[in-house]
Each structure stands twice: as C-alpha cells, then as structure tokens.
MITI-755430 format. One record per residue: chain; residue in one letter; residue number from 1; x, y, z of N, C-alpha, C in turn. Coordinates in pm, whole numbers. Layout:
residues N
(rec 'A'; 'a'; NUM; (X; Y; Z); (X; Y; Z); (X; Y; Z));
...
***
This chain:
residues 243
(rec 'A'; 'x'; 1; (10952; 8343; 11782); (10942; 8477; 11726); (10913; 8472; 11576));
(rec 'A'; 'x'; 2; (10973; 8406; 11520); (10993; 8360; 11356); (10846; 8278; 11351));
(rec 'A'; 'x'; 3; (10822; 8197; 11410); (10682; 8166; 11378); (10553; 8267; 11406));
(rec 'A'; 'x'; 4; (10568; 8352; 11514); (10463; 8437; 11535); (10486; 8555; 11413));
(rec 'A'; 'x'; 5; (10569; 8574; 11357); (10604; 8684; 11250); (10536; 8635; 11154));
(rec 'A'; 'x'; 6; (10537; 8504; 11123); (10475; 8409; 11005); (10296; 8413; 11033));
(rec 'A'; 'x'; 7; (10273; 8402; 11154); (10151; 8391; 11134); (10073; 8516; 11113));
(rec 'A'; 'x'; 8; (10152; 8618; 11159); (10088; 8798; 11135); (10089; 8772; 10969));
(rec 'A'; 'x'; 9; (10200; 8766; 10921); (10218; 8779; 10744); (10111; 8645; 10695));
(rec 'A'; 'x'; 10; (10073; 8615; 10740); (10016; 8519; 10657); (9864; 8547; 10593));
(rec 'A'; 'x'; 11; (9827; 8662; 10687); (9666; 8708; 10602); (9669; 8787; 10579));
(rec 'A'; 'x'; 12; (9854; 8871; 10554); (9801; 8969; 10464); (9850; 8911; 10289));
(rec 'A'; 'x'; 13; (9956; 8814; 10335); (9929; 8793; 10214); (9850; 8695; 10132));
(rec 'A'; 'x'; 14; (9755; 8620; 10244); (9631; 8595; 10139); (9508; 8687; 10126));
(rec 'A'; 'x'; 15; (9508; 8803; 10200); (9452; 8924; 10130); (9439; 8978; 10000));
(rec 'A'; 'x'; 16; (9613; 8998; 10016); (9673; 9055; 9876); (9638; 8919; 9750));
(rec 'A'; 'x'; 17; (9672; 8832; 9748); (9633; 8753; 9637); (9444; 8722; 9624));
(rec 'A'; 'x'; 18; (9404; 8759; 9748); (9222; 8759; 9745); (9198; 8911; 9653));
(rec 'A'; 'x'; 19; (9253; 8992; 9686); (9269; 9145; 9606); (9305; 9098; 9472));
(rec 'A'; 'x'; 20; (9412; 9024; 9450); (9466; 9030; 9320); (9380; 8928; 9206));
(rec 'A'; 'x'; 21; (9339; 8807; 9256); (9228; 8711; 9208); (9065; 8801; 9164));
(rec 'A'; 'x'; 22; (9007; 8898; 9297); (8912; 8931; 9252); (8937; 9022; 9187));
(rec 'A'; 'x'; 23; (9010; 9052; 9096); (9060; 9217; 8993); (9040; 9138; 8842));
(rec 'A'; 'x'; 24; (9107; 9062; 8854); (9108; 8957; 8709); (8972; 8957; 8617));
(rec 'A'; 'x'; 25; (8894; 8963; 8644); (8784; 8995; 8559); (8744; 9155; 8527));
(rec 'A'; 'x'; 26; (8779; 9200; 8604); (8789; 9345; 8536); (8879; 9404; 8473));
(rec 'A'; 'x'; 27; (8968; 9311; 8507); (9156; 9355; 8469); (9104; 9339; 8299));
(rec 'A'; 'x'; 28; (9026; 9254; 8285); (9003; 9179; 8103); (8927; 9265; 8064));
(rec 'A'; 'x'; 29; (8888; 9341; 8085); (8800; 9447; 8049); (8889; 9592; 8030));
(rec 'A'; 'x'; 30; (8965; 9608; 8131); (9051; 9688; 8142); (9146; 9748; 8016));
(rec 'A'; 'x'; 31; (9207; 9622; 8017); (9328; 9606; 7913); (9291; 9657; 7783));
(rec 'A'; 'x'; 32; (9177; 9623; 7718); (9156; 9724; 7558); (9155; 9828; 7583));
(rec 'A'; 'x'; 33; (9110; 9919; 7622); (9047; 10095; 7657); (9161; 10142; 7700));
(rec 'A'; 'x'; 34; (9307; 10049; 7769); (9423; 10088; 7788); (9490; 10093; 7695));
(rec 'A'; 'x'; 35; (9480; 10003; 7557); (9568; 10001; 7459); (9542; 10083; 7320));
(rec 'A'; 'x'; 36; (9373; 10106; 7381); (9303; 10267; 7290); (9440; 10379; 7331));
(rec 'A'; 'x'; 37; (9374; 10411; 7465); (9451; 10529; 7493); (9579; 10498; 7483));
(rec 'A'; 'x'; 38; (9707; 10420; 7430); (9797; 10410; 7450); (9847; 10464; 7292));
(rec 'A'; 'x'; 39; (9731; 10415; 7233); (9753; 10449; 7078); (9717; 10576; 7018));
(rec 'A'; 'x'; 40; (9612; 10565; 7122); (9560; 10707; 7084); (9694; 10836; 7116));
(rec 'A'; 'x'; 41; (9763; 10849; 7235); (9846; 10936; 7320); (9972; 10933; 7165));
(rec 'A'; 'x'; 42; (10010; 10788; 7083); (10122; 10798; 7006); (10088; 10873; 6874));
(rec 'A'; 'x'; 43; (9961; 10846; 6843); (9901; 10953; 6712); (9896; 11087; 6760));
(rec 'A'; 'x'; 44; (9904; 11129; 6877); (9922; 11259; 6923); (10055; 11258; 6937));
(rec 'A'; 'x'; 45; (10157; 11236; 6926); (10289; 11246; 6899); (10352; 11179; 7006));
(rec 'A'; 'x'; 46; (10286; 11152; 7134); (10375; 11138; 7241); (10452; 11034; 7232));
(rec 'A'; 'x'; 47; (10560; 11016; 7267); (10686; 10895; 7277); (10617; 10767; 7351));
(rec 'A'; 'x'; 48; (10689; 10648; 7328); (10669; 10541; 7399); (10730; 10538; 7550));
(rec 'A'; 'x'; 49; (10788; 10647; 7580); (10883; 10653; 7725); (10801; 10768; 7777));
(rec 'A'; 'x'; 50; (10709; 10908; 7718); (10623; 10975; 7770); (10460; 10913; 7800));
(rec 'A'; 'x'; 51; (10433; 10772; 7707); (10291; 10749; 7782); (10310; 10719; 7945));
(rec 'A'; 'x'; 52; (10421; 10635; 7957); (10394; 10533; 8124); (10383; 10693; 8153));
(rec 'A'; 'x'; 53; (10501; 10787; 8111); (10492; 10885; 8247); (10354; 10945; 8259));
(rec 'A'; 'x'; 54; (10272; 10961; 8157); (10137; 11041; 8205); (10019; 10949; 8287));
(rec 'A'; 'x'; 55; (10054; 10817; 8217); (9971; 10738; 8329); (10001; 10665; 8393));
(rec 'A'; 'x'; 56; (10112; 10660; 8453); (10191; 10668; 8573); (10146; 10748; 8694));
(rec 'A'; 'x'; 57; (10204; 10872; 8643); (10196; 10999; 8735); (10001; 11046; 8756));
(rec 'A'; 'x'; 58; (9972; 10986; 8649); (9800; 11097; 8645); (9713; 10977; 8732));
(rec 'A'; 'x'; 59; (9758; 10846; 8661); (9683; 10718; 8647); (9510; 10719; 8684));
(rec 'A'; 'x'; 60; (9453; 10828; 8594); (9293; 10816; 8634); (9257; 10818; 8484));
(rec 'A'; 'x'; 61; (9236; 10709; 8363); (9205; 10672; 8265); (9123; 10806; 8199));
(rec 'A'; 'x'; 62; (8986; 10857; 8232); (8886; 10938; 8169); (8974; 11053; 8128));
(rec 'A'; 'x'; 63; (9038; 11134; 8288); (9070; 11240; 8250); (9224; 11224; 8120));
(rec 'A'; 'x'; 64; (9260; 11082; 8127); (9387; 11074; 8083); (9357; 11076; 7901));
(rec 'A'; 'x'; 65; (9200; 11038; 7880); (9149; 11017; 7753); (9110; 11156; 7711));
(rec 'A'; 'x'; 66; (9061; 11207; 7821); (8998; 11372; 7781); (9130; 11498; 7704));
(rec 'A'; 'x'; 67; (9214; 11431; 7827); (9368; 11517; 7780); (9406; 11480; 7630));
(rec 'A'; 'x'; 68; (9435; 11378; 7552); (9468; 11304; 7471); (9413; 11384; 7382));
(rec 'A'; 'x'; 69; (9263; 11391; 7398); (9151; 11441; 7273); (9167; 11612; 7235));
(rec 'A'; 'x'; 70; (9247; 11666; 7375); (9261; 11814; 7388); (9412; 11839; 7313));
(rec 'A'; 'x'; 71; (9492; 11767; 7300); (9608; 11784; 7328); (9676; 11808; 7136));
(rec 'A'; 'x'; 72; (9727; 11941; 7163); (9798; 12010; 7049); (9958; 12046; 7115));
(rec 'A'; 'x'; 73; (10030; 12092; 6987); (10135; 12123; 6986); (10152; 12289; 6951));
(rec 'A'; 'x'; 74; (10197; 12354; 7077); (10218; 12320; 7202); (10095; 12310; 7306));
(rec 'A'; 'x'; 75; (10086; 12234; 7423); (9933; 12158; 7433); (9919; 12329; 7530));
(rec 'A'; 'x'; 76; (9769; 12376; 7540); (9685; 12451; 7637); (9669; 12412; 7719));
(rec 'A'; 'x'; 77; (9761; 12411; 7829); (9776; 12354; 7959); (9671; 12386; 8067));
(rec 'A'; 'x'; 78; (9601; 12511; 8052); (9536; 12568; 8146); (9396; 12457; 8128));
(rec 'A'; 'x'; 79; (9367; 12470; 8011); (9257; 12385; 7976); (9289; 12255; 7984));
(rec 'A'; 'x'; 80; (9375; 12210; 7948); (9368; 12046; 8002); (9371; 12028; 8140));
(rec 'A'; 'x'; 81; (9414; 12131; 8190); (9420; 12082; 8373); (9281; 12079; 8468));
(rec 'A'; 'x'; 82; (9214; 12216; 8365); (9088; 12191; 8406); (8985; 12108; 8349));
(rec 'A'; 'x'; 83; (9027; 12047; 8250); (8892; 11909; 8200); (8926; 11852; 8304));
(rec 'A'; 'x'; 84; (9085; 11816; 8305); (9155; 11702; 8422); (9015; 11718; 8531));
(rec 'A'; 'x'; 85; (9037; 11801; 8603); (8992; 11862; 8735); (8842; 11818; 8719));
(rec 'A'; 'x'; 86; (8760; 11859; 8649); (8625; 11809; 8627); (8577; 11693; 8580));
(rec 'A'; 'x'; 87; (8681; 11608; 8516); (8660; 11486; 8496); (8672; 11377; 8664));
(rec 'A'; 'x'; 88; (8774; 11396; 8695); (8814; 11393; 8768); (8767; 11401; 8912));
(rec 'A'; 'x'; 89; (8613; 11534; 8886); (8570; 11531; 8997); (8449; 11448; 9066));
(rec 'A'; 'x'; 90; (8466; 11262; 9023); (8362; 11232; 9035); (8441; 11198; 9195));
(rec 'A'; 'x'; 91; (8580; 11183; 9192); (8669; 11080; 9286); (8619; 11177; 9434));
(rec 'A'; 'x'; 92; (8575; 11321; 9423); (8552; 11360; 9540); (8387; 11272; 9620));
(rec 'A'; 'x'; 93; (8326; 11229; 9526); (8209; 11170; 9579); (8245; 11021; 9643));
(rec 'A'; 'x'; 94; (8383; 10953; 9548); (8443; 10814; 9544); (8490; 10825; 9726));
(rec 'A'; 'x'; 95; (8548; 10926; 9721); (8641; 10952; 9836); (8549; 10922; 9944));
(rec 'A'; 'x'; 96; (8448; 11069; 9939); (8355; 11059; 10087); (8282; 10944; 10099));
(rec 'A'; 'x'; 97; (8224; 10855; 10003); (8225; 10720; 10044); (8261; 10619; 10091));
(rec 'A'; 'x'; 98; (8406; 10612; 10067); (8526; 10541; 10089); (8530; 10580; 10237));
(rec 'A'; 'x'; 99; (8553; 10710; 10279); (8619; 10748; 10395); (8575; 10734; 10519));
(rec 'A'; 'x'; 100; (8472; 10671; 10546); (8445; 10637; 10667); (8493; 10462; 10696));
(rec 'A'; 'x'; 101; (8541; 10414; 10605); (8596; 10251; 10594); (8742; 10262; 10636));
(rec 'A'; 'x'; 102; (8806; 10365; 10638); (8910; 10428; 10628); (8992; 10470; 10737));
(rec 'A'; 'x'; 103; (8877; 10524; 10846); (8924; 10588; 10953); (9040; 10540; 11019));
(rec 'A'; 'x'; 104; (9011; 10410; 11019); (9144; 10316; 11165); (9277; 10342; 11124));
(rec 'A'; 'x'; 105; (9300; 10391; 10937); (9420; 10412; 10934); (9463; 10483; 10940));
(rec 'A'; 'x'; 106; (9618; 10542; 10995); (9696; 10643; 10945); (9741; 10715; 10810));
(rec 'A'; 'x'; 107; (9762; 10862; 10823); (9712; 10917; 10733); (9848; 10820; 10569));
(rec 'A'; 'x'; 108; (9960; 10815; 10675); (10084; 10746; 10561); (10052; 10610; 10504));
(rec 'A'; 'x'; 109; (9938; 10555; 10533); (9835; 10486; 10456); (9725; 10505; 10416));
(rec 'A'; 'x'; 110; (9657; 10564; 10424); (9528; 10624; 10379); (9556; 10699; 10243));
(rec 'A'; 'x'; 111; (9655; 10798; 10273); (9688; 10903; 10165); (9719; 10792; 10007));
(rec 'A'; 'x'; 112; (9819; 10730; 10067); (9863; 10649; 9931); (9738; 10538; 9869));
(rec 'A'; 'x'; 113; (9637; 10501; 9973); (9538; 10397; 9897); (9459; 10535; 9824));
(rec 'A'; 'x'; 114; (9426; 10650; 9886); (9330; 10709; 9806); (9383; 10725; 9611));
(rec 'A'; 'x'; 115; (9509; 10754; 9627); (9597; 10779; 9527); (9611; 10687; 9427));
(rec 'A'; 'x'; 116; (9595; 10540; 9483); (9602; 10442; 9420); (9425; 10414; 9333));
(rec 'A'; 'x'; 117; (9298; 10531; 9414); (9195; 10484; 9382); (9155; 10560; 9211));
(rec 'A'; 'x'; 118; (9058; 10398; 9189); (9014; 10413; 9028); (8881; 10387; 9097));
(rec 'A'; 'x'; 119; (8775; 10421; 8938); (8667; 10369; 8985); (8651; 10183; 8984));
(rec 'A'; 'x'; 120; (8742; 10080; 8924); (8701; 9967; 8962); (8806; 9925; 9107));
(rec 'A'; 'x'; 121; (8931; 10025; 9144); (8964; 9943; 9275); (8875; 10021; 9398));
(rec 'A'; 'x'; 122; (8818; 10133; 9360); (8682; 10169; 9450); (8592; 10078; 9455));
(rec 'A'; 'x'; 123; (8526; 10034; 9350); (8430; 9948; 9344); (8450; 9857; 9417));
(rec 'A'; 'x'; 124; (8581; 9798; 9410); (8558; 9660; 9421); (8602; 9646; 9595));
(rec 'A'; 'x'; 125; (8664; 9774; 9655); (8733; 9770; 9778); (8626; 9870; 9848));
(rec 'A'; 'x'; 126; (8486; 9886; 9790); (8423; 9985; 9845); (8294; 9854; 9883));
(rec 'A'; 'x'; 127; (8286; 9761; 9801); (8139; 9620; 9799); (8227; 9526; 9899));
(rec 'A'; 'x'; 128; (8385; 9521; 9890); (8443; 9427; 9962); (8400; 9471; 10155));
(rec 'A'; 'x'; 129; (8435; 9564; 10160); (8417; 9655; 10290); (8296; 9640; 10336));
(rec 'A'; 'x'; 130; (8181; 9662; 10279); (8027; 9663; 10284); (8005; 9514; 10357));
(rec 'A'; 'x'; 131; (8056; 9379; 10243); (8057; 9252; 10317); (8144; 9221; 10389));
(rec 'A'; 'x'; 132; (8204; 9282; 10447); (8311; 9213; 10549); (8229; 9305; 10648));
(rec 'A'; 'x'; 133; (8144; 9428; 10676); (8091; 9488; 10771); (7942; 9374; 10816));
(rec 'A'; 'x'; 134; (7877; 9351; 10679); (7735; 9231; 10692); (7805; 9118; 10783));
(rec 'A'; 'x'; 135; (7937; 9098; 10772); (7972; 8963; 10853); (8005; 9007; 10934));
(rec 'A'; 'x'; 136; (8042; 9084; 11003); (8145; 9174; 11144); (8227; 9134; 11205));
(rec 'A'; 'x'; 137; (8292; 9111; 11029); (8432; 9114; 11068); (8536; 9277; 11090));
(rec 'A'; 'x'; 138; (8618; 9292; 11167); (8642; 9442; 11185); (8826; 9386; 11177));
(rec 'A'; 'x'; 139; (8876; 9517; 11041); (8847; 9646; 11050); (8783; 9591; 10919));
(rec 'A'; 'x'; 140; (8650; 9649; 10860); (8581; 9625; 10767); (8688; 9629; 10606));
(rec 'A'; 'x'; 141; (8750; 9734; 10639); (8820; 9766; 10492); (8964; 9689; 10509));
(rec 'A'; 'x'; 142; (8959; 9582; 10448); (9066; 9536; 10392); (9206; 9602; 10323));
(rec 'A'; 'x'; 143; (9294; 9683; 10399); (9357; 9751; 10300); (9443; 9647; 10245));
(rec 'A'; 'x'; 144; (9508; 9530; 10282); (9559; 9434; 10183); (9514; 9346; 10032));
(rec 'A'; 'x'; 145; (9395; 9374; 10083); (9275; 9315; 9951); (9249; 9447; 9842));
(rec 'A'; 'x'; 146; (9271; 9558; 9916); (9233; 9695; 9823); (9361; 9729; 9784));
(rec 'A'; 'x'; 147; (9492; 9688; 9807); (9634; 9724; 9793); (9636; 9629; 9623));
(rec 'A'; 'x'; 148; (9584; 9478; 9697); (9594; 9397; 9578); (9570; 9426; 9473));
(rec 'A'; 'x'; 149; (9425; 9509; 9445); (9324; 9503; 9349); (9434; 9638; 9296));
(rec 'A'; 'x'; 150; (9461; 9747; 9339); (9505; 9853; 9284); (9628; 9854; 9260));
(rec 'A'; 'x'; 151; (9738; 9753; 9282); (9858; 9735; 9206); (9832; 9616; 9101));
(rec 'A'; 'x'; 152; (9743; 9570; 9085); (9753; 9500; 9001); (9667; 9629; 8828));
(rec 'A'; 'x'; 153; (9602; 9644; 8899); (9509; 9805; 8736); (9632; 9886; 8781));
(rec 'A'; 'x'; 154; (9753; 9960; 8861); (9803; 10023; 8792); (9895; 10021; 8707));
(rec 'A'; 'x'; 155; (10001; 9818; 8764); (10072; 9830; 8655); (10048; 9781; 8575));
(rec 'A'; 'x'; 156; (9922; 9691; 8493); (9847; 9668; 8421); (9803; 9778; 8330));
(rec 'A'; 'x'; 157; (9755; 9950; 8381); (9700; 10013; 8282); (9842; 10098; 8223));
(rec 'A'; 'x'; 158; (9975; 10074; 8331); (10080; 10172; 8284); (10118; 10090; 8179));
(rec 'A'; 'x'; 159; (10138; 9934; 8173); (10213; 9846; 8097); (10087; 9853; 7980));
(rec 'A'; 'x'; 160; (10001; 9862; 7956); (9909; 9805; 7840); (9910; 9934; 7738));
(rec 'A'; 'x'; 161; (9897; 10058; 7821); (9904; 10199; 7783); (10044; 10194; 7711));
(rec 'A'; 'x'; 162; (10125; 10178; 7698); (10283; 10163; 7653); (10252; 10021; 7555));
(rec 'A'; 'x'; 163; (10244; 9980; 7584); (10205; 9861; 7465); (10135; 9937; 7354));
(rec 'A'; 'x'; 164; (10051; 9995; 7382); (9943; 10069; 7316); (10019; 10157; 7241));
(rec 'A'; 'x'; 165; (10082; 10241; 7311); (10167; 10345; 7245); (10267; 10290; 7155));
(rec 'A'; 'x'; 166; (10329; 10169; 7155); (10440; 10094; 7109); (10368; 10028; 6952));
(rec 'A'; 'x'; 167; (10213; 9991; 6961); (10179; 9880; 6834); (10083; 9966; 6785));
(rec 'A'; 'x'; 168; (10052; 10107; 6792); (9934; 10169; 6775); (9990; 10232; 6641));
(rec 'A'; 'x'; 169; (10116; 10286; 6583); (10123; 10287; 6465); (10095; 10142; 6377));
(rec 'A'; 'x'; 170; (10163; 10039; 6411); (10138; 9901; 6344); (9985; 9875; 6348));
(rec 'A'; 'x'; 171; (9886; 9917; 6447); (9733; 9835; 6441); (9680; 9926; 6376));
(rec 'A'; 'x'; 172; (9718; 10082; 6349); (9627; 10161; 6310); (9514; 10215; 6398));
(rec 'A'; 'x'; 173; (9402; 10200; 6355); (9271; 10243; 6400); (9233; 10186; 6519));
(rec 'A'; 'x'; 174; (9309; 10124; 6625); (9236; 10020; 6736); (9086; 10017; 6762));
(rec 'A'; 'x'; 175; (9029; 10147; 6764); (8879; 10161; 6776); (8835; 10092; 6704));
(rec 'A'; 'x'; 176; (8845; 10024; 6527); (8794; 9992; 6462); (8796; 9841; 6512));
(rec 'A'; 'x'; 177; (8833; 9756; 6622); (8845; 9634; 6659); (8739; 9673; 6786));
(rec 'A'; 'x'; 178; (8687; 9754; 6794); (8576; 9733; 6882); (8628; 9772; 7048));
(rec 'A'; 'x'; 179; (8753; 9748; 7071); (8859; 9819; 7190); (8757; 9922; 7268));
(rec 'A'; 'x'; 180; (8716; 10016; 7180); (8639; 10166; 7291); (8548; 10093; 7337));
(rec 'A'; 'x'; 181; (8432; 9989; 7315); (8303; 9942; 7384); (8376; 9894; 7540));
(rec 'A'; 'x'; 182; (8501; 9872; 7523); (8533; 9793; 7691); (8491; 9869; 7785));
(rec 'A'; 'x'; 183; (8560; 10026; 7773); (8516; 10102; 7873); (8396; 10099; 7921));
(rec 'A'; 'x'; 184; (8280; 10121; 7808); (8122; 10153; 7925); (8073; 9988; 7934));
(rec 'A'; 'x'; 185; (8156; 9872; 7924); (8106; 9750; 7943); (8196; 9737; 8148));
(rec 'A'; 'x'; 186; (8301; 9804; 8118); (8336; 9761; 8271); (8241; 9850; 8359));
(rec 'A'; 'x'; 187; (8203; 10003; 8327); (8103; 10023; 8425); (7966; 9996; 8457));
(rec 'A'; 'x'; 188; (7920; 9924; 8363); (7795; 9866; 8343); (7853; 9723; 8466));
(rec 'A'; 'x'; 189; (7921; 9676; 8419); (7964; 9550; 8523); (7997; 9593; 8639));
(rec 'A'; 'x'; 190; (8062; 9722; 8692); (8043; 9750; 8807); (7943; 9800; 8863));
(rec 'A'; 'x'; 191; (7865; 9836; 8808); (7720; 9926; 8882); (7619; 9821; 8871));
(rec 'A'; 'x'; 192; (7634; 9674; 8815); (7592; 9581; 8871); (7566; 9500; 8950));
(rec 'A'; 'x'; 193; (7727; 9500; 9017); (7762; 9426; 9149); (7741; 9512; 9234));
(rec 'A'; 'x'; 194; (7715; 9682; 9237); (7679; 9767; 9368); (7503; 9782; 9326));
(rec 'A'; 'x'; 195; (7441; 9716; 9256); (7293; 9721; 9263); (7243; 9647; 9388));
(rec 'A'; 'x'; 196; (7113; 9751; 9427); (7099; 9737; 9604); (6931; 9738; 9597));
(rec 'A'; 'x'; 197; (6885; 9764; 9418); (6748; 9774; 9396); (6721; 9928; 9344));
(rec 'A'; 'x'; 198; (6636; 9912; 9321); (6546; 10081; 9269); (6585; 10202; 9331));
(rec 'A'; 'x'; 199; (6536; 10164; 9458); (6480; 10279; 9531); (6650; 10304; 9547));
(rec 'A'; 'x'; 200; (6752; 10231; 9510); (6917; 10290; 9582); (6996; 10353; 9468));
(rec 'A'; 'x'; 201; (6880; 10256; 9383); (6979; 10327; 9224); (6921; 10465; 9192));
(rec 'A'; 'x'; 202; (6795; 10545; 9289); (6738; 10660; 9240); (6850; 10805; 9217));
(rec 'A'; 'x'; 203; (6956; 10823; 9300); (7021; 10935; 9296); (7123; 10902; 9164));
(rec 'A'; 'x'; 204; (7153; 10741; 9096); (7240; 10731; 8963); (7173; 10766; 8895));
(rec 'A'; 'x'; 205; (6984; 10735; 8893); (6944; 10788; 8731); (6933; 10927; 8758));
(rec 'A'; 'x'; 206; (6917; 10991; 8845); (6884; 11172; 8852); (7035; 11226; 8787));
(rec 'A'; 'x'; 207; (7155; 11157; 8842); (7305; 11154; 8782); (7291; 11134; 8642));
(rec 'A'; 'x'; 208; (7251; 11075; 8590); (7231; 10981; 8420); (7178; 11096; 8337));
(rec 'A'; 'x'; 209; (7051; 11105; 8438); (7018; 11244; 8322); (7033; 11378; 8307));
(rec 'A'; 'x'; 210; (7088; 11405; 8460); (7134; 11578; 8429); (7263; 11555; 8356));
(rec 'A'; 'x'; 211; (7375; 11467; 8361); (7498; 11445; 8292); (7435; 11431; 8146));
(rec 'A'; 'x'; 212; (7342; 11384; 8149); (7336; 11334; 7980); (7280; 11466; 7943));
(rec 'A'; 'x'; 213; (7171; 11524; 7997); (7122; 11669; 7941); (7213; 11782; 7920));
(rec 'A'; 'x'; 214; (7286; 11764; 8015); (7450; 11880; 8053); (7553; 11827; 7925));
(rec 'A'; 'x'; 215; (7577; 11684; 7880); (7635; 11679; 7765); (7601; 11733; 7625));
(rec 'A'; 'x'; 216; (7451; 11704; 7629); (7390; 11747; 7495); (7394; 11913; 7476));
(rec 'A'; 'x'; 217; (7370; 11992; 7584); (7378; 12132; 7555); (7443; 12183; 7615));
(rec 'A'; 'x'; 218; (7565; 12141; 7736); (7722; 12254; 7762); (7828; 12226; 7668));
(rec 'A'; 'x'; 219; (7900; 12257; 7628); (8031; 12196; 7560); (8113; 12185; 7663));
(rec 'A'; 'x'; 220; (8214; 12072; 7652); (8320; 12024; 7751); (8298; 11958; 7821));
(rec 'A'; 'x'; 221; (8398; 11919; 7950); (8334; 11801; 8038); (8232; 11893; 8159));
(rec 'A'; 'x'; 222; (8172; 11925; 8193); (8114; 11956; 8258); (7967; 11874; 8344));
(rec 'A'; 'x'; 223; (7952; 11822; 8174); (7881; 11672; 8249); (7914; 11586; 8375));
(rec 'A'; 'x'; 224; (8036; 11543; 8346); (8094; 11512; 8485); (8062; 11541; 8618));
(rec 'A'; 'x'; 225; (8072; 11712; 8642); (8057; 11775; 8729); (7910; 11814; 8790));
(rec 'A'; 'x'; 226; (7801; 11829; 8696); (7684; 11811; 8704); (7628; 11719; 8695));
(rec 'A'; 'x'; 227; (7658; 11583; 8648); (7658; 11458; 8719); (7622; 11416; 8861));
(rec 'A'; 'x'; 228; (7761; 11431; 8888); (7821; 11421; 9049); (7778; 11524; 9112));
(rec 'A'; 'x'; 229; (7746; 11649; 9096); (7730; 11720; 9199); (7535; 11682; 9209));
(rec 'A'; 'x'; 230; (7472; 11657; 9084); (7326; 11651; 9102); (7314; 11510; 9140));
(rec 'A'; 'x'; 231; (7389; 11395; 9189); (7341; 11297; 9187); (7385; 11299; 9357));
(rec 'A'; 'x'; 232; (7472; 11380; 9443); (7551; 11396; 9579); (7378; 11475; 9668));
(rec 'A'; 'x'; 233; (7325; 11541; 9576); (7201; 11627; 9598); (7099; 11501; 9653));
(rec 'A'; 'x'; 234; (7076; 11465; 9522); (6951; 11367; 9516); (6984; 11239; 9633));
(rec 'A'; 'x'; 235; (7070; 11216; 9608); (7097; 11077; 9754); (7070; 11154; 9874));
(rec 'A'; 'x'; 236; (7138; 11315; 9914); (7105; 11340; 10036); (6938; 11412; 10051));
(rec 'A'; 'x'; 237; (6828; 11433; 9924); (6738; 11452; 9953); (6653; 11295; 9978));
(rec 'A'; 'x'; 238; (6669; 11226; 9882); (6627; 11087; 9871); (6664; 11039; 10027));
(rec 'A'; 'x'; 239; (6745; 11032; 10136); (6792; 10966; 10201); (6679; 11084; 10341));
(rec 'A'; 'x'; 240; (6639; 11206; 10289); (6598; 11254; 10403); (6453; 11201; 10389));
(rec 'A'; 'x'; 241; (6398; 11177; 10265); (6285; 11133; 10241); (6220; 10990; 10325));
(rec 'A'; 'x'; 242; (6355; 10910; 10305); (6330; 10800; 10322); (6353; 10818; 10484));
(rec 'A'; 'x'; 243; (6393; 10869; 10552); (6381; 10884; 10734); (6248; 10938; 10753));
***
C-alpha cells in the first residue's frame, strides 16, 4: 500500500520541482519590478505589513502598479477599482485560452489555479500544455508543473514587494538603478517562447497598435481594454480567413 502511495506521489512531485526549475529564469526578471512596486507602494505611505496584504490578496502586478500611481489620501476607490478592472482585463482573454486545457478538472481546482494565474505562470503553463499535447501525453495540462511555477512568483512577488517596501526609503529612487526596464524585458521574453511565426503573431501587432494609438489619445488605462478586446477580434477574423 505504502509503496503504491509512493509511486502515485512521485510525479507529482517531480512535476512540482519541473514547475519550480522552469520559473527560475523569469523569477530573475521578476524580482526588480517587484521591489519597484514595493518601494514605490512605501513612498505612497503604505506600511511594510499593508504591501504583502495588497499583493497578496490582488497579486496581479500591472493593476497593482496602476493602483500605486492613483493612490491619494484618502485613496478614490471607485476609480482604482476600475483601472484594477481594465487592467486587469487582459486575464479574460488569458482565461479562455487556458480553459480548454482545464476541463478534466474540478471546479475546487480549477478555480484556485485560475487565481493563482499571472501572465508568466500562464505563459509558461499555457506553452507547457501545448507540448505535452505535440507529444500525447494526456491530461495535457500539468496542474503540478503549473502549481509549481505559480507558488513559486507568488511568494516571490509577495516577499520581494515587502522587501521593496522595507529598503525603498534607504535606496531612494529604485527606478534610477534601471529596476522598471525588467518588466517589458520579461514580456518580450515571454512572447518569444509563444512565437509560432508571422502569420500567428498577426492578431498581437493589430493588439500593439490599437493599445498604443488608444494610449496616445484616451487618458487612463483603457489601452488595456482596447488592446485585448481588438486583438480577441483580429485572431477570430484572421482565423476565419485562414479556413
């Protein structure tokens, strides 16, 4: 009995350390843009015992940076909830991608991996899934390998964020060490490893430039949202084209 128990546990937990090994290079990327916002949240007054709780409880980095930049005394709640919400709304496109890898589980697992999702433990549990389907191996989605990758960025961005908040009076300016470039260097490194060629990257640049045109002349995040909603367009016209 004790040996057959051993052999069930035994791939998930070399899952979980295959999850936790392939995170490590993004994790290094990670860690500055966490200790921005950690510093950034303490020049806005917040305590070293109120950062974990906001990115803890929120744990989705953009909208957690957008709030930061909004945030007065006493903060306009209505409006931060809705940058939240539109920043935020790329995860509905993250999701319906995700969710067909997803199906075999129950919802008291499903619910908590979605919760756990960022855009690099998407990434990386969304390309993992893809090749474990090219090999057919089933169930394609690894949730022990995607468990890995996403406890390791959350207590990584709660602990670095609190660090941040803790040395960010002592470092001063963190931006001025170059810290903010991490962020658009980890998504550049992820939209590398999901490059599939031209013709797949066509619905990101139609995304690239209504977001970038929507930045230059809406105020707020709204880019985001016209982003994602014009780039959800273009894949499903692009995809009728191509049938």
């Amino acid at each position: 009995m004790d040996g057959a128990a051993s052999m069930e546990q035994a791939p998930i937990r070399s899952e979980l350390w295959r999850g936790i090994k392939g995170c490590i290079p993004v994790l290094l990327g990670i860690i500055p843009y966490a200790l921005v916002l950690g510093a950034q949240a303490a020049q806005k007054g917040l305590s070293v015992i109120e950062v974990p709780l906001m990115t803890g409880l929120n744990f989705a980095g953009g909208s957690e940076f957008a709030a930061i930049q909004l945030w007065t005394s006493p903060p306009h709640i209505v409006l931060i909830v809705a940058i939240t919400f539109l920043v935020n709304s790329r995860h509905l496109l993250m999701g319906a991608a995700i969710a067909p890898f997803l199906r075999h589980l129950p919802k008291r697992k499903a619910l908590p991996a979605l919760f756990a999702m960022t855009d690099e433990s998407w990434a990386l549990g969304l390309a993992d899934a893809k090749e474990r389907a090219e090999r057919g191996l089933q169930p394609a989605f690894s949730l022990p390998y995607y468990i890995g990758t996403a406890l390791v960025f959350y207590v990584s961005w709660v602990a670095f964020t609190t660090l941040g908040a803790a040395l960010g009076p002592v470092l001063g300016d963190v931006e001025a060490y170059g810290f903010d470039m991490a962020f658009p260097a980890v998504f550049l490194v992820l939209m590398a490893g999901m490059w599939k060629g031209f013709a797949a990257a066509r619905p990101w640049l139609v995304s690239l430039v209504v977001a970038a045109v929507t930045y230059l002349l809406v105020p707020g995040a709204w880019y985001v949202a016209a982003g994602a909603v014009s780039g959800l367009i273009a894949a499903y016209v692009l995809a009728g084209d191509e049938a």
